[in-house]
N, C-alpha and C positions, 0 to 999 in steps of 0.2 A: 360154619364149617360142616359139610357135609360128613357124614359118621360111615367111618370106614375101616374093617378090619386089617390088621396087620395079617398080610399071608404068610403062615409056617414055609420054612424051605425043608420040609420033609423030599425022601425020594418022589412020591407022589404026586407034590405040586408040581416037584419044578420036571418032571416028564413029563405032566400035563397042560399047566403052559408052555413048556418048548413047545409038546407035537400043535397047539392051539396057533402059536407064534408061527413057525411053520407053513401050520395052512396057510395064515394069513397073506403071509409072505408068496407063498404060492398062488394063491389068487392075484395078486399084486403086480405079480411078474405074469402071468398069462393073460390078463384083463384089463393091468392098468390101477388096479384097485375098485374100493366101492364094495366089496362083498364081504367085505369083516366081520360082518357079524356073522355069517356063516360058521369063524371058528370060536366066536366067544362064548356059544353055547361049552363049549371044550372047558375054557375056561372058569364057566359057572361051576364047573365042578369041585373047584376048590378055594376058590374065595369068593367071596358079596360082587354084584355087580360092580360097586364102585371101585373099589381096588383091583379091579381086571380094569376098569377106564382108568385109573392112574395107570398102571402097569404099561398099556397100550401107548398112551398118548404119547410117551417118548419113542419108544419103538415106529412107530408112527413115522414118525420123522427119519429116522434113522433107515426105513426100510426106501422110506421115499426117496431118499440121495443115494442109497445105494441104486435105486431103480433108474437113475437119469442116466446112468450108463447107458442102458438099454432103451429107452423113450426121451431120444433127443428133439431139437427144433423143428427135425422137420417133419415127426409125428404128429405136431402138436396143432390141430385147431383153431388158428389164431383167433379167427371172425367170431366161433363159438364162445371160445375164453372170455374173449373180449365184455360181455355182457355179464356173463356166467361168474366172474371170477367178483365183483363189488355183490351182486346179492348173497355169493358163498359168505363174504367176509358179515355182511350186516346181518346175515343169519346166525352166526356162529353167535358175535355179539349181542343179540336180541335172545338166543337162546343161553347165554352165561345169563342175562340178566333174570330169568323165569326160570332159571333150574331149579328153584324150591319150591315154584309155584304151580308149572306144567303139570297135568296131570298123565304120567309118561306111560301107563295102561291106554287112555283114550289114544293118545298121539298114535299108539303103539297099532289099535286097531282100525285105525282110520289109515292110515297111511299104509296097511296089508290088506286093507279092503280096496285102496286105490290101484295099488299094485297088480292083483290079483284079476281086476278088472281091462285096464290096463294089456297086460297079458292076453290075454282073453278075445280080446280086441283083434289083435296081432293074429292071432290063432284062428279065429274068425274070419281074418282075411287073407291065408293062404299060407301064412309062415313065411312067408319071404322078405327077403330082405328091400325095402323101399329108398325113395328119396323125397322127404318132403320138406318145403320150401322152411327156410330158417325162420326164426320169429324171438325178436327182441325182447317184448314181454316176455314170453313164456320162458325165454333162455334166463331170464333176471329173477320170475317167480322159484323156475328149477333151482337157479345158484342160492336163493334164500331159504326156500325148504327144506335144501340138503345143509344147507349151516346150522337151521334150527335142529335136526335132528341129528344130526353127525355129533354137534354138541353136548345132545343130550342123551342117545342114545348107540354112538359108533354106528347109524346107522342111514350116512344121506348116502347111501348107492343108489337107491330107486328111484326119487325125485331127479337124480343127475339121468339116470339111465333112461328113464321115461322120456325125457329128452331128447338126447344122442341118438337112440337107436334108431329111432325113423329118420334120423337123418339120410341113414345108407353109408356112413361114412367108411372107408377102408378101414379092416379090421389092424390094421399100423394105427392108423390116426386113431380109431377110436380109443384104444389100447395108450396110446400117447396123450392124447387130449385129459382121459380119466386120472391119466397119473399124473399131472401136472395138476390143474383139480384139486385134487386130494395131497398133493406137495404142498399148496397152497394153503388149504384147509388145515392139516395136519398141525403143518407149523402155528397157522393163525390160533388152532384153541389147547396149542401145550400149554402156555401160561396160564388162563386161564382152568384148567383142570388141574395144573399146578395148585391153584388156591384154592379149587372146588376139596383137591385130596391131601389129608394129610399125611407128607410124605414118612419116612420111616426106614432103616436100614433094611432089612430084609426086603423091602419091597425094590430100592434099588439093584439091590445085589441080585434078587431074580431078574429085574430088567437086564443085568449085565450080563447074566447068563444066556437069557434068550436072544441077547444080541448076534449069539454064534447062529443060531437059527438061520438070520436074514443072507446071507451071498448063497446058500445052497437051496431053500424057495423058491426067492426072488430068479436066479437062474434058469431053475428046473421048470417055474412058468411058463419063462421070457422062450424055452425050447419047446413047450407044450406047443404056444401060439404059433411057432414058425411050422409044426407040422399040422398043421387044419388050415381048412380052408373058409374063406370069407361065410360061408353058409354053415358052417359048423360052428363058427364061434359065434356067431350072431343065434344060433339057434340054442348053446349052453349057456349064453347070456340072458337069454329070455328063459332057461329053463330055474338057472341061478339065481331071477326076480322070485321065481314061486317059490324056492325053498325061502328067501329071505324073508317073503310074505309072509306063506308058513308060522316062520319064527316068530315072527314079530304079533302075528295074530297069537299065535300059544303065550307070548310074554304076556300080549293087554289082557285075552280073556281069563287066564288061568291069575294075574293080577286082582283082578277082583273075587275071582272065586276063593281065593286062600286068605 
């Protein structure tokens, strides 16, 4: 059993994971999902990582069915899925099996060095938004990477996005495709995080709380997206990789430095 603190429900926490829950949700509903980690820094502020990914993983779910309202069938990607969605799932289960073993600083840095690169790339060639041709490996590598690390660190947005974005796809589809995705995902590694975290009253009681979070987000996203335009969300998509990078580069390296 992975060792994890029971989070106090002082004033403090639970305003701080609401406004954490929140973002998330907020992202969720404007993007689709995939950028979670953005608000779990929020969260580090009052409890251990792992008890923010127990905390999470049910909300997870919960914010993902509330979002199918807004990213029905026919946002959804089918060709991409289609490959994308068996390496999510083998990911997730390859990463419950190496959760004690991963060493989740390296993952942490190498995967914000790919990102950042990645980026980079894009930026290099003009900022615009492309179309390039689909590719079955890479869509199966993407769907596995984001399992392992979504598992282990709430954090497969990148390897999905790295993906997607040159597709060129409609800022709908992409938005729909990501959240289905991540619907997909979410659900596939609650149990598991289930058994990784031991659960605990106060810990559900803040999830129930922050459940009031998700329709007012998830909304206030899903109206973000409808007022931008295909170039604007493709280009805070790609601005939203570097903060992730960012992050994930500050977890691995400041990880070994403490």
């Amino acid at each position: 059993m992975v060792t994890a603190t029971a989070p106090d429900l002082s004033i403090t926490t639970i305003l701080v994971a609401f406004a954490g829950v929140f973002l998330i949700c907020f992202m969720k509903g404007a993007f689709g999902g995939g950028f979670s980690i953005v608000g779990i820094p929020l969260l580090s502020i009052v409890m251990d990582p792992v008890s923010a990914g127990g905390l999470l993983a049910p909300l997870f779910v919960a914010m993902d069915l509330y979002a199918l309202r807004y990213f029905k069938g026919s946002t959804w990607s089918k060709p991409d899925l289609k490959p994308l969605l068996p390496g999510l799932i083998a990911g997730i289960g390859l990463g419950y099996l190496l959760f004690r073993f991963l060493d989740h600083r390296a993952i942490a840095i190498v995967m914000a060095a790919t990102t950042l690169i990645f980026v980079g790339l894009w930026f290099l060639k003009g900022a615009e938004v492309t179309a390039r041709p689909r590719s079955t490996p890479k869509a199966v590598t993407a769907g596995l990477a984001s399992g392992i690390t979504t598992m282990v660190a709430h954090s497969g947005g990148p390897p999905l996005a790295m993906y997607l974005l040159p597709l060129g796809l409609s800022k709908e589809v992409y938005a729909g495709t990501t959240s289905l995705f991540f619907t997909v995902g979410n659900a596939t590694k609650l149990l598991p995080w289930l058994l990784l975290v031991q659960s605990t009253s106060s810990l559900w009681l803040l999830v129930a709380i922050c459940l009031l979070a998700i329709p007012s987000g998830v909304t206030l996203g899903w109206r973000l997206q409808g007022m931008l335009d295909q170039r604007q969300v493709y280009r805070i998509c790609y601005g939203l990789l570097v903060l992730v990078a960012l992050k994930l580069l500050w977890d691995g390296v400041s990880g070994y430095l403490m």
